[in-house]
N, C-alpha and C positions, 0 to 999 in steps of 0.2 A: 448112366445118366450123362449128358453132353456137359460139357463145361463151355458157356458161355458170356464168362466174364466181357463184358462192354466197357463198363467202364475205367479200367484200370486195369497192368497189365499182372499177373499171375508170379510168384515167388521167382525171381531171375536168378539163376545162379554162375559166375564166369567160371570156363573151363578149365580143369586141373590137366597136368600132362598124362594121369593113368589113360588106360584104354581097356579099365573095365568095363564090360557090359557091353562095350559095342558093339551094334548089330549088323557093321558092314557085312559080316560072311552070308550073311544068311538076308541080302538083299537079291532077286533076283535080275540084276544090274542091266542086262540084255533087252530086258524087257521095260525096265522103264523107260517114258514118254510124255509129252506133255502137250499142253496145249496152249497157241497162240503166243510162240519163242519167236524173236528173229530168225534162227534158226535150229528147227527141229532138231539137227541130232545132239545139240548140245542138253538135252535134259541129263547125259547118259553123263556129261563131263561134270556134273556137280555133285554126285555120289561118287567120293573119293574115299580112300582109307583114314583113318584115324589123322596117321603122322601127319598128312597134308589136308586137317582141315583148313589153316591158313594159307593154302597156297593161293592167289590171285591170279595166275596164268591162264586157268581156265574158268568160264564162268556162264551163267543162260540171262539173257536179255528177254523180256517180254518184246511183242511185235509191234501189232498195231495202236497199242494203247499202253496200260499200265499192269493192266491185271495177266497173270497166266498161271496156266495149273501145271503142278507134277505130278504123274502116278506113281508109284511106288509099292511094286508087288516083292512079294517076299518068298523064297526057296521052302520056307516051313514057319509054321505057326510060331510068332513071338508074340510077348506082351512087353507093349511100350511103357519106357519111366517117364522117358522127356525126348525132345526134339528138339537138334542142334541146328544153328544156323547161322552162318557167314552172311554177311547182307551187302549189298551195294552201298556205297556211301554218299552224302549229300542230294543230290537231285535222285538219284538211284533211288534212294532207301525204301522201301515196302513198309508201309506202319503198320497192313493187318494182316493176320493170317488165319486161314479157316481151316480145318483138316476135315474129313467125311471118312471113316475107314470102311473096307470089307466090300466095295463094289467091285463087281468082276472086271467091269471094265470105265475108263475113267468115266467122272460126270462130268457134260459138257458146262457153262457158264449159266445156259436160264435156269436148268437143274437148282446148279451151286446156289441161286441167286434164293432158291424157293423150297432149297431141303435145310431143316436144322443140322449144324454140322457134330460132330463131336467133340471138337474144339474152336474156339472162337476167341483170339487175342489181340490187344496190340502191340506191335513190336515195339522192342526198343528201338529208337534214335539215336546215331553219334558211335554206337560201340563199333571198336576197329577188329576187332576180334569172332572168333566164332561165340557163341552165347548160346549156353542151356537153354530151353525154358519145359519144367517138369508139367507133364499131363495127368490126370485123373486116373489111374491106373485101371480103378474100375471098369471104363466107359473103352479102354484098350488092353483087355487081360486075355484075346483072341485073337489078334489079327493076323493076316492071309493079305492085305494091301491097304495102302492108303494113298488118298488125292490130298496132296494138298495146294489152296486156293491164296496165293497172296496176291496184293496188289494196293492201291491209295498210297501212290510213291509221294516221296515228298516233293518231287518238281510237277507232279499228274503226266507226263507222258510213257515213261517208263523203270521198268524196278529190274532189279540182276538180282542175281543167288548167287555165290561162288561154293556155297559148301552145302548140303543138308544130310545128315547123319541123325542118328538115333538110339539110345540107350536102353536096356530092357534085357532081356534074357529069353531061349528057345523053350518056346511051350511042348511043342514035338510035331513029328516031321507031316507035312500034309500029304494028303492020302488025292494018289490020283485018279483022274473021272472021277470024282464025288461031284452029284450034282445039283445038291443041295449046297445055298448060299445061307450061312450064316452073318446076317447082320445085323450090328446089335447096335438095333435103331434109339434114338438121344428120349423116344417117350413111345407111349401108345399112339398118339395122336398121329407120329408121323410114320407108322407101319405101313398105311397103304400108299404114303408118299413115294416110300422106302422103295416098297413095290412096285410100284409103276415107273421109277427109275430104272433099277432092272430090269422092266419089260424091257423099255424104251434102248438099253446100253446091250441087249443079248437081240434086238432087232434092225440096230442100222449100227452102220460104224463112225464113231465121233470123228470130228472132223475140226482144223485149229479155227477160228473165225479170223 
């Protein structure tokens, strides 16, 4: 089931120094991508290791507006706890963030704009730090990839990421040429949505707007 809290942001919790659970190793790093950055290859600099999710040196700026996506495909089956994130600060800051997991390839913006995602929050504001925030476990006790959609910076022209990370554990290794997509859509209703996304992302190649 999606978790689509609106109005109010979900249990926050600030980060401890452990580095249980993290799921840097098993991000397929190489491969992540995003869309509509300043500049594209920066999606790759905000997936960092643990020690440095505070570092500030590197970081992805949206382009032409406020909004951009990151994909984030994974080496093997995990199931996410929560979802870390370093934000831009003052005019920067991103207040929402959407997540969609399990598409082969990313969704572009009108997609994003008209699929229920599997996550739906607002960020916090003001925090200087990297910030938990725990997902549904259910609705992510499979995943193989996730887009996620942030953007409504608090100046409206643009929002930066410096950190995104992920907590959770290896469900087991994904099996190659499988060519069956499991995804595990937020209701019935939106199964043929679901569907015809994946037509749409296995028939052209997305592209940043």
């Amino acid at each position: 089931m999606a978790d689509t809290d609106q109005g109010s942001n979900l249990i926050i919790e600030e980060q401890s120094d452990s580095n249980q659970s993290n799921l840097f190793t098993y991000i397929d790093r190489d491969n992540v991508h995003g869309l509509n950055l300043d500049v594209p290859e920066r999606a790759k600099d905000i997936i960092k290791p643990w020690v440095d999710r505070e570092d500030t040196t590197l970081f992805a700026d949206s382009g032409v507006d406020d909004q951009m996506i990151i994909h984030v495909p994974f080496s093997e089956t995990v199931r996410i706890r929560s979802v870390v994130l370093k934000l831009g600060r003052g005019e920067y800051t991103p207040r929402h963030l959407k997540i969609y997991a399990n598409y082969p390839n990313i969704v572009d913006f009108a997609d994003a704009e008209n699929t229920t995602p599997h996550f739906n929050i607002s960020l916090l504001e003001g925090e200087t730090g990297a910030v938990e925030y725990p997902v549904r476990v259910a609705a992510f006790r499979s995943v193989h990839s996730l887009s996620l959609y942030v953007g409504d910076s608090v100046g409206g022209d643009q929002s930066r990421i410096y950190f995104i990370g992920f907590k959770g554990d290896c469900q087991s290794p994904r099996k190659e040429g499988t060519k069956k997509i499991e995804v595990p859509a937020p209701n019935a209703a939106d199964a043929s949505l679901v569907d015809r996304v994946l037509q749409k992302a296995r028939g052209q190649q997305t592209t940043a707007r």
